[in-house]
Each structure stands twice: as C-alpha cells, then as structure tokens.
C-alpha positions as CSV (number, residue, x, y, z in Angstrom):
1,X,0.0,0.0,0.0
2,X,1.6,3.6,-0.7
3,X,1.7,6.1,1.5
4,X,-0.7,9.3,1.3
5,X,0.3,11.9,-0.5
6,X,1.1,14.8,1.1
7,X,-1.0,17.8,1.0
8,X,0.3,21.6,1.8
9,X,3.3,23.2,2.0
10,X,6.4,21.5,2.1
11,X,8.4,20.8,5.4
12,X,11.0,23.5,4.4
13,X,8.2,26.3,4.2
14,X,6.9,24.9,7.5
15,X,9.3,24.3,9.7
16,X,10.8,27.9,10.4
17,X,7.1,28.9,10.3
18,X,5.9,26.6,13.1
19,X,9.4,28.0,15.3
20,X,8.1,31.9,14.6
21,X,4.5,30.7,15.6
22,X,6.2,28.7,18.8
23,X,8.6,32.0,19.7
24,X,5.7,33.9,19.0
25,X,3.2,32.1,21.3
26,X,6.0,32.5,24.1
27,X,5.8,36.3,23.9
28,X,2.1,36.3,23.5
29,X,1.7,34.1,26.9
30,X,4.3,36.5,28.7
31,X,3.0,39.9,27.2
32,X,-0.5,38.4,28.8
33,X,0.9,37.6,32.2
34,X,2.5,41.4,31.9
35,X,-1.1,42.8,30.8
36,X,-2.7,41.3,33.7
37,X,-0.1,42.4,36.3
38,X,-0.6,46.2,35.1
39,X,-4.0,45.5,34.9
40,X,-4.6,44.2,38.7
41,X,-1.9,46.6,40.0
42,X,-3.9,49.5,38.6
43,X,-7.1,47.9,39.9
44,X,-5.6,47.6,43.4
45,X,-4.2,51.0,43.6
46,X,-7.7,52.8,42.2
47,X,-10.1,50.5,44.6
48,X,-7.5,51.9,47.3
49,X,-8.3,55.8,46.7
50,X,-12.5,54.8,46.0
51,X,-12.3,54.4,42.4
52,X,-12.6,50.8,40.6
53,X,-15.4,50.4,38.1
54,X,-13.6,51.5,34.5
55,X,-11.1,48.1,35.5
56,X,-13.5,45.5,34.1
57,X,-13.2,46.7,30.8
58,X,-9.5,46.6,30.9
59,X,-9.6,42.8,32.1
60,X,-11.6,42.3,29.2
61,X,-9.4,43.7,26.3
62,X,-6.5,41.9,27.7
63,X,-7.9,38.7,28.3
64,X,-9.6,39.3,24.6
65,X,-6.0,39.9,23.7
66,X,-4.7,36.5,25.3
67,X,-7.4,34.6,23.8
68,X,-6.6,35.7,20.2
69,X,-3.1,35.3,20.9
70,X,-3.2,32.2,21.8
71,X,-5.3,30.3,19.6
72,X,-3.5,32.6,16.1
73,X,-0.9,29.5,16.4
74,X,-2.9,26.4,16.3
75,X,-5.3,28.0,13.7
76,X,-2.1,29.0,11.4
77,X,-0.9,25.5,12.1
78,X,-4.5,23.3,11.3
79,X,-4.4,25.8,7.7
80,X,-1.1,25.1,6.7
81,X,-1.5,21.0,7.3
C-alpha cells in the first residue's frame, strides 16, 4: 500500500514557520501575564483611593488579547497542514 500523498506546503516552508509561531506564542503568553499584572496593579491601587469600576473593561481587552493570541498559532498551524 503507498503512502498518502502529502497535501500543503512543504516541510521546508513549514518548519521555520511553526518556530516563529512557537517564539511567538512565548511572547504572547508572557505579554498576557505582563497585561494582567498592570491591569490588577492599577485595579488595586484605584479600589485603594475609591475608584474601581472602568477596570473591568480593561480585564476584558487583555484577556480578549490573550485569547486571540493564543489560539492565532494552532489556527495558522490546522491551515497550513
């Protein structure tokens, strides 16, 4: 029985592609865990002097930001296979 053939790019397109969408994913996670610190710091210093509602919408963009982040990879990677 022969094998499959193979459909998509070739491993030489793919390979330095899938280690730019690994460094990348890397600096997404840490630029999140960064985003979130600010985020809760400013939240803890505002609720401190009375203020704290305009935080929730912060939260919200970052962790929007983390969740596209994080699933650009896998989708690049599920189209190019």
């Amino acid at each position: 029985m022969a094998a499959p053939a193979r459909v998509g790019p070739e491993s030489d397109v793919t390979d330095p592609l899938n280690e730019l969408l690994d460094m990348m994913a890397w600096l997404v996670s840490a630029a999140c865990v960064v985003g979130l610190l600010i985020v809760g710091a400013r939240m803890a210093i505002s609720l401190r002097s009375g203020n704290g509602e305009e935080h929730v919408t912060q939260f919200a963009t970052v962790m929007g930001a983390c969740i596209i982040g994080a699933t650009a990879g896998p989708v690049v990677t599920f189209l190019l296979e």
